[in-house]
FIDREN-942935 format. One record per residue (C-alpha): residue number from 1; z negated, x negated, y negated. Coordinates in Angstrom, 3 decimals, always signed. Layout:
FIDREN-942935
pos/z/x/y
NUM/Z/X/Y
...
This chain:
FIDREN-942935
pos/z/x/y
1/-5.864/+14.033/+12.281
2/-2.065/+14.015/+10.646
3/-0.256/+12.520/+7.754
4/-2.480/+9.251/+7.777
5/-0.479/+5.605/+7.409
6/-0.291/+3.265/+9.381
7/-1.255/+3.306/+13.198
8/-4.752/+3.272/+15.871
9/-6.118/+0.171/+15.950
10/-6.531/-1.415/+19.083
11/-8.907/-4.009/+20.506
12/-7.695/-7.494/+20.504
13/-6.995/-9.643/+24.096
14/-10.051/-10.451/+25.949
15/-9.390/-14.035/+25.653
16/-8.443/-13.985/+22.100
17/-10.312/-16.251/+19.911
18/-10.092/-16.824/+16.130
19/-10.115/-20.008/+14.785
20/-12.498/-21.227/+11.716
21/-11.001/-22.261/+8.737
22/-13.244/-25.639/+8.785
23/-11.344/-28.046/+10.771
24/-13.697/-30.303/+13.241
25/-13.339/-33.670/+11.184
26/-15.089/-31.338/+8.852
27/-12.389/-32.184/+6.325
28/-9.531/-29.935/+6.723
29/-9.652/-26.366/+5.986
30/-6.823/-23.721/+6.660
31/-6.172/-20.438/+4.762
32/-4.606/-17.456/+6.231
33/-2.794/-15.145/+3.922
34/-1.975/-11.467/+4.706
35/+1.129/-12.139/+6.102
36/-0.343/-14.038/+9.023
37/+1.239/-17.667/+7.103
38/-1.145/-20.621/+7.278
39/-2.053/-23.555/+4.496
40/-4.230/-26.641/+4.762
41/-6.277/-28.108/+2.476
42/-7.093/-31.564/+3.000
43/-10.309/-32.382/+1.056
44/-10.351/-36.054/+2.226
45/-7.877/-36.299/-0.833
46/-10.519/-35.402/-3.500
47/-11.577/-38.691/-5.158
48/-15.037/-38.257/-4.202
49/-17.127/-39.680/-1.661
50/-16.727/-38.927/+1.655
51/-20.161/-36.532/+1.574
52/-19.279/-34.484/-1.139
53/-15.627/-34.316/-0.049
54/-17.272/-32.442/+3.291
55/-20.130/-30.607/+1.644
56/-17.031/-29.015/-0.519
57/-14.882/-28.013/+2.347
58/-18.084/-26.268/+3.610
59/-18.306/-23.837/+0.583
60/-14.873/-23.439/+0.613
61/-14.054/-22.725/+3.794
62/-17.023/-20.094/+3.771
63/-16.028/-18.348/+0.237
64/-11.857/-18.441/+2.141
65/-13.003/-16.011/+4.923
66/-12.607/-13.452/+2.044
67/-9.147/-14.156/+0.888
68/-5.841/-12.709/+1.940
69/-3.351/-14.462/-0.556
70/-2.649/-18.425/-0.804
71/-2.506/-17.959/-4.392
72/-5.896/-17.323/-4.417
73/-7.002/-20.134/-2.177
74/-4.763/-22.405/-4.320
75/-6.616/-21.159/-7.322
76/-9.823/-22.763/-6.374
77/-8.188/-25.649/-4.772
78/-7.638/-26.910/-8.456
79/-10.738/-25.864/-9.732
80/-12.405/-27.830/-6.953
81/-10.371/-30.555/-7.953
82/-10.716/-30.867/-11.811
83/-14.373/-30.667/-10.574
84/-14.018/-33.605/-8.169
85/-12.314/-35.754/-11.303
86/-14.652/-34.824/-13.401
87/-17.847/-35.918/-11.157
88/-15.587/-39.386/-10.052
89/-15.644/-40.464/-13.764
90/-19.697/-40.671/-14.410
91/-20.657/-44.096/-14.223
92/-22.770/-43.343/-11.592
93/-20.971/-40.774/-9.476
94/-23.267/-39.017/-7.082
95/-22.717/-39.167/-3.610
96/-23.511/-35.077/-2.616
97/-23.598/-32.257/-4.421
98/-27.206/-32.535/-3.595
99/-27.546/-35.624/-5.866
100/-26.097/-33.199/-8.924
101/-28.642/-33.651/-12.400
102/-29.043/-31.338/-14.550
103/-27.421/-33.437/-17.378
104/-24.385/-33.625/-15.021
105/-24.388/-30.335/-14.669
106/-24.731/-29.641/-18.916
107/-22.144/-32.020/-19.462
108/-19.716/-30.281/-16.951
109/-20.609/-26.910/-19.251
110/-19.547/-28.920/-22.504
111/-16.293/-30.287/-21.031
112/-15.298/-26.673/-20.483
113/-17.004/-24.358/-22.495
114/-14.920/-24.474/-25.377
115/-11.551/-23.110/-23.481
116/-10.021/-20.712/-21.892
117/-8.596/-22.454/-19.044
118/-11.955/-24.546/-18.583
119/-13.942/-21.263/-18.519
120/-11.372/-20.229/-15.646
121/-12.513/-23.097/-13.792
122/-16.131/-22.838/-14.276
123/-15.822/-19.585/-12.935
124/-13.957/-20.643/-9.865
125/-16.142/-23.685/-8.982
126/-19.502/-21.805/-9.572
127/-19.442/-19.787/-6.603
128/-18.436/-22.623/-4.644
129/-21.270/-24.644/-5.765
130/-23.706/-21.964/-4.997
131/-22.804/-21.535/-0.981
132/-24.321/-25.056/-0.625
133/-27.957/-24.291/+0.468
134/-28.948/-27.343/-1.836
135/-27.884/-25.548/-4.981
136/-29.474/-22.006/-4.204
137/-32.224/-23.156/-6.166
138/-33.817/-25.283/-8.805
139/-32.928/-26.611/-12.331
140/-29.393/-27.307/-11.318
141/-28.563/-23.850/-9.819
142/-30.188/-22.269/-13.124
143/-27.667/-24.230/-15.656
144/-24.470/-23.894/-13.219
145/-25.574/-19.816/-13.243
146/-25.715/-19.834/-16.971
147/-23.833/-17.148/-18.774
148/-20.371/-17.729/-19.693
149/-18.308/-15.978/-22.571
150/-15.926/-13.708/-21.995
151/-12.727/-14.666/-22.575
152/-10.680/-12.673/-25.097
153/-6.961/-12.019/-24.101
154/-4.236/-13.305/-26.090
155/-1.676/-10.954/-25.174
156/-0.363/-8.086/-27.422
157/+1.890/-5.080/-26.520
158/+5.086/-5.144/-27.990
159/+5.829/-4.270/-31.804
160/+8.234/-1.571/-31.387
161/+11.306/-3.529/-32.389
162/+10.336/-5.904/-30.204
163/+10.190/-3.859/-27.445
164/+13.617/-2.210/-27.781
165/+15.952/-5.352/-28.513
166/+13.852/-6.698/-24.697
167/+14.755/-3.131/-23.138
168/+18.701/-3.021/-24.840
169/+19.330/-6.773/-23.141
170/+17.897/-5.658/-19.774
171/+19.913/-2.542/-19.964
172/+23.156/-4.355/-20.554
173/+22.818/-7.170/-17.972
174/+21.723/-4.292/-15.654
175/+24.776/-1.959/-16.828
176/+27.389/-4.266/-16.246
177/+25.830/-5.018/-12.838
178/+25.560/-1.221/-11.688
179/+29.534/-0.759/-13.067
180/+30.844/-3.770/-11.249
181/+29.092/-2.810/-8.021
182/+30.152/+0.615/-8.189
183/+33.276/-0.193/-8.832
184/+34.162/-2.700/-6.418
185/+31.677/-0.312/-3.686
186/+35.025/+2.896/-4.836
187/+37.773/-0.249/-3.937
188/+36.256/-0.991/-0.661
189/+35.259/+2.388/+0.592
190/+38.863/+3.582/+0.135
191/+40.492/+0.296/+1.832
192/+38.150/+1.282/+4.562
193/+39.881/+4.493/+4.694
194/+43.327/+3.093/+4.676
195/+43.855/+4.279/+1.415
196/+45.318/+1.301/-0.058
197/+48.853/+0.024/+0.686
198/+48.408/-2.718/+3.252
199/+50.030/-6.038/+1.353
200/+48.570/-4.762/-2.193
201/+46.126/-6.461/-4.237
202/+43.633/-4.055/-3.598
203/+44.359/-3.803/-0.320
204/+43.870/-7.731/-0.291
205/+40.663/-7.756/-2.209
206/+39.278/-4.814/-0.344
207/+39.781/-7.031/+2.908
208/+37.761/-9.635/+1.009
209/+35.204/-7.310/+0.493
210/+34.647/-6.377/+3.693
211/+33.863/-9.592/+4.754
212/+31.500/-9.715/+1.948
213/+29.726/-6.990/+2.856
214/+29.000/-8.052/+6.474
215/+28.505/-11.761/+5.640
216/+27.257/-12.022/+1.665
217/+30.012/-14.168/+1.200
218/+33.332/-14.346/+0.357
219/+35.617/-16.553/+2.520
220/+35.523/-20.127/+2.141
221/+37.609/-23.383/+2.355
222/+36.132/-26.816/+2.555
223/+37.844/-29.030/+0.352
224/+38.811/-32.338/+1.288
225/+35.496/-33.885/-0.260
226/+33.610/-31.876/+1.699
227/+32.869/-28.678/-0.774
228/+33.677/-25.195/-0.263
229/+35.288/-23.370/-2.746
230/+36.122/-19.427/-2.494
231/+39.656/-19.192/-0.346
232/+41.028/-16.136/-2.746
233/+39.971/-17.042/-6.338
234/+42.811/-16.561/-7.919
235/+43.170/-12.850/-6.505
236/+39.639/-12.734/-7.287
237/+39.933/-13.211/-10.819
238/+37.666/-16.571/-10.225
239/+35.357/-18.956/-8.652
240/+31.719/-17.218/-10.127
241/+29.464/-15.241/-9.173
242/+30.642/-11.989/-10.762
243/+34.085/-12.563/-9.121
244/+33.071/-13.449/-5.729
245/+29.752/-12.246/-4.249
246/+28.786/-10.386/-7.125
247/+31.063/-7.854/-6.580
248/+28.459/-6.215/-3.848
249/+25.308/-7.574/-5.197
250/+22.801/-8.533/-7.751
251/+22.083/-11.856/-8.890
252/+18.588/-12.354/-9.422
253/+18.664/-12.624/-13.239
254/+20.090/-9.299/-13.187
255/+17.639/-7.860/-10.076
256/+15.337/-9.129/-12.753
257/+16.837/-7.088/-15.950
258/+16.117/-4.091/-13.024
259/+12.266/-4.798/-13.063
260/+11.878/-5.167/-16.624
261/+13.542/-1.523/-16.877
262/+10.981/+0.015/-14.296
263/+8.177/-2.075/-15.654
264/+8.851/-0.506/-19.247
265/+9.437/+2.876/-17.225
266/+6.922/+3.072/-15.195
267/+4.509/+0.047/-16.209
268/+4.358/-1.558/-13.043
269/+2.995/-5.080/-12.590
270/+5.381/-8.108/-12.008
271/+3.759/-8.370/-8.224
272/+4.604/-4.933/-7.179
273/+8.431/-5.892/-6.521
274/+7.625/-8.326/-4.511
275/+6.592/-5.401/-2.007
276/+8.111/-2.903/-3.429
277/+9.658/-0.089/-0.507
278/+12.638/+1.696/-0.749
279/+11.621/+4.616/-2.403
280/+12.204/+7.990/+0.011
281/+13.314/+11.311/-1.008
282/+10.934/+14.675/-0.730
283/+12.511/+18.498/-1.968
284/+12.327/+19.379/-5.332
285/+10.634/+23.263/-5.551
286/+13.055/+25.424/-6.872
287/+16.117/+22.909/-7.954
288/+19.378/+22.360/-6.663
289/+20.705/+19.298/-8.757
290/+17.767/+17.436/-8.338
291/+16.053/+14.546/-6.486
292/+12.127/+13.505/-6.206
293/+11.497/+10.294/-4.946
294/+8.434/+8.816/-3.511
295/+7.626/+5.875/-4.536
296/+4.426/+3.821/-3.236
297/+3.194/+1.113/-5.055
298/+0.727/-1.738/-3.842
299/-1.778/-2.650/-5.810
300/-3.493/-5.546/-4.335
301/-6.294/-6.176/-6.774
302/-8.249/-2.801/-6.517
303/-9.284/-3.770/-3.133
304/-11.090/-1.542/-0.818
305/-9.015/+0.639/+0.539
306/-7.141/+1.185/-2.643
307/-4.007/-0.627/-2.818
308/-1.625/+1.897/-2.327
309/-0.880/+4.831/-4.408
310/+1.826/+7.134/-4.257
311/+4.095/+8.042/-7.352
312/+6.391/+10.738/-7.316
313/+9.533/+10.842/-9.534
314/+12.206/+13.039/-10.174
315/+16.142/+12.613/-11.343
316/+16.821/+15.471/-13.034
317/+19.832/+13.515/-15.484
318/+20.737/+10.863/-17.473
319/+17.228/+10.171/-19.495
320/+15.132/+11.500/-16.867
321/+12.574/+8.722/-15.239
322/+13.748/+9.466/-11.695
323/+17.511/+8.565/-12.899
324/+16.964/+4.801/-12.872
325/+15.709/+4.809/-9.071
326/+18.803/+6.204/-7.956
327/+21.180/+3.653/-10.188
328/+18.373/+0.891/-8.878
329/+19.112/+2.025/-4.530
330/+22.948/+2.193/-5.925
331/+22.495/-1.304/-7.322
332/+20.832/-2.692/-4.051
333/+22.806/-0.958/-1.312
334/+24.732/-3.858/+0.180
335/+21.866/-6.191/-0.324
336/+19.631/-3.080/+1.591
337/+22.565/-2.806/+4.381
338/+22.963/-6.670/+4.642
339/+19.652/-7.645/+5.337
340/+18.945/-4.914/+7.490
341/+22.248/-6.160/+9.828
342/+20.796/-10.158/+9.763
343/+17.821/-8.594/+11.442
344/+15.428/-7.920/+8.794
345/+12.263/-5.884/+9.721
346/+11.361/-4.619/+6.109
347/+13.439/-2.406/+4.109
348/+12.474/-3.385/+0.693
349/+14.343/-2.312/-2.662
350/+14.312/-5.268/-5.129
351/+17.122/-7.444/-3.263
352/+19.155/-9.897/-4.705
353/+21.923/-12.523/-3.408
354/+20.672/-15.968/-4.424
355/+22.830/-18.153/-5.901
356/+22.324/-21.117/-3.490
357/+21.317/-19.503/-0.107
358/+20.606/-22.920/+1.894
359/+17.170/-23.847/-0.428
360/+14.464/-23.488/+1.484
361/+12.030/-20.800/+0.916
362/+8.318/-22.278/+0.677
363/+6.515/-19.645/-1.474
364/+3.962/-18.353/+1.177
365/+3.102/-15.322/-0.925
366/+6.316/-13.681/-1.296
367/+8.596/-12.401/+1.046
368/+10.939/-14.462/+3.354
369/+14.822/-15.029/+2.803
370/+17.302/-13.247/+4.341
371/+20.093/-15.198/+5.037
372/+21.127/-15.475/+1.289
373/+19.000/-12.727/+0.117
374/+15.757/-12.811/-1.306
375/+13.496/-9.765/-2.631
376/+11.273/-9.322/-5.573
377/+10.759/-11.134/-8.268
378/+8.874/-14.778/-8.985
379/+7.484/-15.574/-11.792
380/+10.055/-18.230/-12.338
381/+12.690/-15.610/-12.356
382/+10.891/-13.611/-15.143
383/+10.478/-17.167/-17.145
384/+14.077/-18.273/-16.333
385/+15.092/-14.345/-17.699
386/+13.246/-14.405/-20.928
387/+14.616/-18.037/-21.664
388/+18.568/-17.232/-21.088
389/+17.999/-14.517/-23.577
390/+16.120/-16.335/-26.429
391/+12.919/-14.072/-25.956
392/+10.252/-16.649/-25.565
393/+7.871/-15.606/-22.781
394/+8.521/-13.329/-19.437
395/+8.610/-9.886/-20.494
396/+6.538/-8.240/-18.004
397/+2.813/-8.456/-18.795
398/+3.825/-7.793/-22.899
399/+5.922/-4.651/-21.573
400/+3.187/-3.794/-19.237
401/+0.766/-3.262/-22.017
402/+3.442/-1.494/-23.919
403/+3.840/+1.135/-21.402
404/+0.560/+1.359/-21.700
405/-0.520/+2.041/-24.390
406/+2.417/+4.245/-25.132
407/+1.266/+6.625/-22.178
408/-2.399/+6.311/-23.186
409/-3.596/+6.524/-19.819
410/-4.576/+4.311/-17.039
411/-1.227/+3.080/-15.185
412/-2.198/+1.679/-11.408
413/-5.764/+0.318/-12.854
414/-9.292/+1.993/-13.638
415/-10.457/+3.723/-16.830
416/-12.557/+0.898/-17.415
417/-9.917/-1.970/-17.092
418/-7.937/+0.724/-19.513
419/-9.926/+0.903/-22.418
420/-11.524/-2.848/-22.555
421/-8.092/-4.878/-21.329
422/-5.373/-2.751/-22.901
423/-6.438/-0.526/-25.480
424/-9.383/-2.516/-27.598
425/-7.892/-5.433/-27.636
426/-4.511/-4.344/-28.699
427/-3.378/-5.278/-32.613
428/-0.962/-2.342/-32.742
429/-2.895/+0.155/-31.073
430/-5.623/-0.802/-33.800
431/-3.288/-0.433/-36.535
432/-1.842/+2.904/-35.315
433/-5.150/+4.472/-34.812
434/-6.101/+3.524/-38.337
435/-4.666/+6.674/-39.575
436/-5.826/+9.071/-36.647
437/-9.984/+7.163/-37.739
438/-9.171/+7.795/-41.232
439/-8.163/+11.693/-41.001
440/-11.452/+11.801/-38.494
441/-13.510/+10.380/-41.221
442/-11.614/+12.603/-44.404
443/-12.099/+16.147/-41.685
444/-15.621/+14.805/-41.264
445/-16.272/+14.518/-44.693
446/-14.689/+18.080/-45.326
447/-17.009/+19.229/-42.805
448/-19.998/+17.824/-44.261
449/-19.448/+18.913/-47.960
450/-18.920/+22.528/-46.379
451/-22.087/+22.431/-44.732
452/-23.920/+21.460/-48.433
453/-25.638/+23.644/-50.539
454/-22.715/+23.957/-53.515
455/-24.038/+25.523/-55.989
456/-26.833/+24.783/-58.484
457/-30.856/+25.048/-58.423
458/-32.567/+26.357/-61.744
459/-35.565/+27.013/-63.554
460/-34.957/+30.540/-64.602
461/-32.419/+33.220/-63.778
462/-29.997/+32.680/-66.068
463/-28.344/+34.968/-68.340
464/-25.323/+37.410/-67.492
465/-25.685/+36.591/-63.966
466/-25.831/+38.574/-60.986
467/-28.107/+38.826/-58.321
468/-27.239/+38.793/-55.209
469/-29.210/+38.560/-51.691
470/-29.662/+35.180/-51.592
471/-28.835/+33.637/-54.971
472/-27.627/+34.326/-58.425
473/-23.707/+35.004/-59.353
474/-22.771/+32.990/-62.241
475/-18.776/+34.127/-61.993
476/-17.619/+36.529/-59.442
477/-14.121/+36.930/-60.335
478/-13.809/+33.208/-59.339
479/-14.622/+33.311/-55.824
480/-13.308/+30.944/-53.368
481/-13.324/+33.787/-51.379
482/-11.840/+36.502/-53.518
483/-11.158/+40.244/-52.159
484/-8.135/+42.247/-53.064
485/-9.510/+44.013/-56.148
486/-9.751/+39.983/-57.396
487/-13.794/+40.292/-56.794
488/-15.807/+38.666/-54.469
489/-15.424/+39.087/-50.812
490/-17.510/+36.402/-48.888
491/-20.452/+37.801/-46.579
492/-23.642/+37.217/-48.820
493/-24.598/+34.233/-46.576
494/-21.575/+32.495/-47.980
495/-23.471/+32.358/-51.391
496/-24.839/+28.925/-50.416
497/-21.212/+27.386/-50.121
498/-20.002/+28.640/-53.424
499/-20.200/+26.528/-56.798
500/-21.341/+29.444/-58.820
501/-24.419/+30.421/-56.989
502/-27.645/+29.821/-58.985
503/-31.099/+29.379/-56.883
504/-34.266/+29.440/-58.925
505/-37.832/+29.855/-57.951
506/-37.541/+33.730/-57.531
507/-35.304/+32.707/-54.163
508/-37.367/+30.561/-52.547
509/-39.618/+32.583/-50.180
510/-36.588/+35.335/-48.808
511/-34.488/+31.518/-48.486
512/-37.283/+29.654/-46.771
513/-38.216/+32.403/-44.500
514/-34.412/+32.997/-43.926
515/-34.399/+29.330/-42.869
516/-37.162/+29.941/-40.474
517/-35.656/+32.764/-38.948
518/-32.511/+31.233/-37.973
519/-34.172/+28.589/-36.341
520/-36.092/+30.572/-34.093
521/-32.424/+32.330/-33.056
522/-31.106/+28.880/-31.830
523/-34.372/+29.126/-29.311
524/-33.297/+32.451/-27.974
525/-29.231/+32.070/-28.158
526/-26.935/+30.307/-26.149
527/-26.207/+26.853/-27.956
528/-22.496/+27.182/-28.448
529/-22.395/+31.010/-29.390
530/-25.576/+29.846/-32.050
531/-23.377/+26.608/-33.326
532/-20.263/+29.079/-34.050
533/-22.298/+31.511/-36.303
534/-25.459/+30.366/-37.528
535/-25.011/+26.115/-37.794
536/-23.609/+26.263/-41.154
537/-25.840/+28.025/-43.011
538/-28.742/+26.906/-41.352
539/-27.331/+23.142/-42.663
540/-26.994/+24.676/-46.246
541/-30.244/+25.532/-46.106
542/-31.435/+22.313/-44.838
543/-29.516/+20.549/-47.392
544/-30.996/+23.416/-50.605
545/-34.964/+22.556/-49.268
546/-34.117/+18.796/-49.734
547/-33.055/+19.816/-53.411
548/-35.659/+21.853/-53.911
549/-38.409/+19.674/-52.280
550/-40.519/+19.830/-49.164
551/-43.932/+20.636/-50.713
552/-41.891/+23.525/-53.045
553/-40.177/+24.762/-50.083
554/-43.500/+25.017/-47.965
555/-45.042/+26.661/-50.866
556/-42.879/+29.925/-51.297
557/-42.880/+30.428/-47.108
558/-46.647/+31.396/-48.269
559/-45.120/+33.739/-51.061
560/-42.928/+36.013/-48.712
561/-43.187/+39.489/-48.809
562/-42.420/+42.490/-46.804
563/-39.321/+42.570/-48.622
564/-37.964/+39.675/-47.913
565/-38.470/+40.236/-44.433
566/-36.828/+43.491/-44.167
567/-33.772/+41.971/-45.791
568/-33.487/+38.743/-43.763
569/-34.204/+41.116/-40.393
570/-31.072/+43.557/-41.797
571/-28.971/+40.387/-42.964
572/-29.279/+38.597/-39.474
573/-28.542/+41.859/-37.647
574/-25.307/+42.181/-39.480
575/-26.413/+45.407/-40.964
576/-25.544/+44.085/-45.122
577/-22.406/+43.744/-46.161
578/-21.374/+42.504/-49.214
């Protein structure tokens, strides 16, 4: 088979061996995360006693053989240990989880019950609890398994104000980023030609930027203290960022301004940059002037088999979705082309140039440094963003749901996940919908008084009016369905629906055995093709015997005569016209 990713597995060494996660002082327990990274967890720090400590590096060293990420390993790790806290402050602490009470157990309910973040960690130390064989069972297992609420979320998708004064500051910071790139990318492509006078300032600051691009800085001259400070600012205009290395690349506050664009673009989730490939070109049927990119996204919690999807985008212009992938690769070509020449194996597109390149990198999770780039985006970053800009909260999850809900479909999660997480829950999508329930409700009531007898039940015939087939005519120059001689032109069936039609005893049996007859069409016609002719009048008629009463309405079926028959049989033929 063709066109599937990745590559044939193959069998591993014959001497290969995997190690467990449980260390053999039964104490330590290592976590290995997608990448192949390790991370110990040293339970002999709980402030427990030494039994429990081991009986909890058990569980969790079974429930890790499942996990891929060290964020999710660190996850429990807390929850373990507000657990172990909570069980070293009883006056009597137990010594295993085997020595767990019940009232231990109720109390730890009632300590976090009541929250958010304690339901979080009931629901992380639960499963934990139930791995030990001890707790399988028995009056304990049955309160830690209890039911716990569901937590309602807290987050709301942007008011649309909102949302466009958090899009017009990411689309400045990221402006002025693209232009100064571009421009100083023009100055050094053409002092790579030779264009520039040799001597010139240009010619002098495209020399600078050459070095730039091959090292990610510009030169540099240690000062007699023992700092560096950039060798040409004063050609350069300066000693920060934008007038030294941020000539050729992004900082990361504005590699961040980036992902808020495609987040509110596209509605990708924050974690998606960190991973995020450069996106690769396909042809675009039947155009010339345009580009389709292909774009796959990883989406790490739909799990089997699912985290990758493919999303294809097209640049047709300015506005178009596709045009802010090709001003993002413009943005991140240097970083791209740096990286790639310090040895880098991945070819990712969300690059930036930190602003301190000899920190250490110790996030596990995310991807390495290279040299003094670094890719994706952390949450700090987003945090750090929304801060500097006096918007109170990283953007990304608020414009996530705003891209939403705008699109009204599912965006990289299920139909279920839609509708209960992002659409329900949602204040404005409530409010908006409002009208859209309201002119549901006012077409349903239209519907419903159309499908009502409207006119009135008498005694008597009265005087003056006409008779028609299946009611009296009080007016018919008032029709609501007036022909063009300004009489009546509705089919006689319509009679029921208009406010000057007059039923009185005399109608009953044709009406009532009219109303049997169209029922037994609905057992002989197709459902939709009955619905579209009959279904109104056979609801008129429901609604006229409820007027008339049951008992009457029985009574004249036993009253019809040949006549009737013969003019019900013609009328549901089609053969009467008014």
């Amino acid at each position: 088979m063709t066109g599937r990713r990745g590559r044939r597995a193959v069998l591993p060494p014959p001497d290969h061996r995997t190690e467990p996660p449980l260390a053999p002082n039964g104490l330590m327990v290592r976590v290995v995360n997608k990448a192949g990274l390790e991370k110990d967890y040293d339970f002999a720090t709980l402030p427990v006693a030494e039994p429990m400590q081991r009986s909890l590096a058990e569980v969790f060293a079974a429930r890790s053989a499942r996990w891929t990420s060290h964020e999710t390993a660190q996850s429990y790790w807390v929850a373990l240990l507000a657990f172990a806290r909570f069980v070293s402050a009883m006056e009597d602490p137990p010594e295993d989880l085997g020595d767990l009470t019940v009232a231990m157990a109720k109390r730890w309910r009632v300590k976090n019950i009541s929250t958010s973040g304690g339901r979080s960690t009931m629901r992380h130390v639960r499963p934990l609890l139930k791995l030990d064989p001890r707790l399988t069972t028995g009056p304990v297992a049955e309160e830690l398994v209890r039911r716990l609420p569901a937590s309602e979320s807290t987050r709301q998708s942007y008011e649309e104000g909102e949302r466009e004064q958090v899009v017009l500051v990411a689309q400045r910071q990221f402006r002025s980023a693209l232009l100064r790139i571009r421009e100083n990318t023009v100055l050094l492509e053409t002092w790579r030609r030779g264009e520039q006078p040799e001597g010139s300032r240009d010619w002098r600051i495209g020399k600078v930027l050459d070095h730039l691009a091959q090292t990610g800085s510009v030169p540099h001259t240690r000062m007699p203290g023992g700092s560096l400070h950039p060798t040409h600012r004063t050609l350069l205009g300066g000693s920060g960022y934008a007038s030294t290395w941020g000539r050729l690349f992004l900082s990361r506050a504005e590699l961040t301004a980036l992902a808020v664009l495609l987040t509110d673009r596209f509605g990708w989730n924050l974690g998606v940059y960190d991973r995020l490939p450069v996106p690769t070109t396909a042809p675009s049927a039947g155009q010339t002037t345009s580009v389709t990119y292909q774009i796959q996204v990883e989406k790490r919690r739909q799990g089997g088999g699912l985290w990758f999807s493919t999303e294809n985008v097209t640049d047709t212009g300015a506005g178009s979705p596709g045009r802010l992938i090709t001003q993002a690769l413009e943005a991140t070509a240097w970083g791209r082309a740096l990286a790639a020449r310090l040895g880098s194996s991945t070819d990712l597109l969300m690059v930036a140039r930190r602003r301190y390149p000899d920190r250490l990198h110790r996030n596990t999770e995310r991807p390495p440094h290279v040299g003094p780039l670094s890719f994706g985006i952390s949450n700090g970053d987003a945090q750090n963003w929304a801060v500097s800009h006096g918007l109170g909260g990283s953007p990304f999850q608020r414009t996530r749901r705003t891209t939403v809900t705008r699109e009204g479909r599912p965006l990289q999660h299920t139909q279920g996940t839609h509708q209960s997480i992002y659409v329900l829950p949602d204040q404005r999508v409530r409010r908006e919908s409002q009208s859209v329930f309201e002119a549901g409700a006012r077409e349903a009531l239209e519907q419903a008084r159309a499908t009502v007898f409207a006119g009135h039940v008498a005694d008597k015939p009265g005087a003056g009016h006409e008779q028609t087939l299946v009611a009296d005519c009080s007016d018919e120059t008032a029709s609501p369905w007036p022909d063009a001689e300004g009489g009546c032109g509705a089919d006689f069936l319509l009679c029921l629906g208009c406010r000057n039609a007059h039923v009185h005893p005399g109608h009953h049996p044709r009406l009532a055995h009219l109303h049997q007859e169209l029922h037994s069409l609905r057992s002989v016609l197709p459902d939709l093709a009955w619905r579209e002719r009959w279904s109104d009048h056979a609801l008129r008629l429901e609604d006229l015997r409820e007027k008339v009463g049951p008992a009457a309405w029985s009574a004249a079926r036993t009253q019809v005569g040949d006549a009737d028959r013969a003019l019900v049989r013609l009328l549901l033929k089609g053969d009467l016209t008014p």
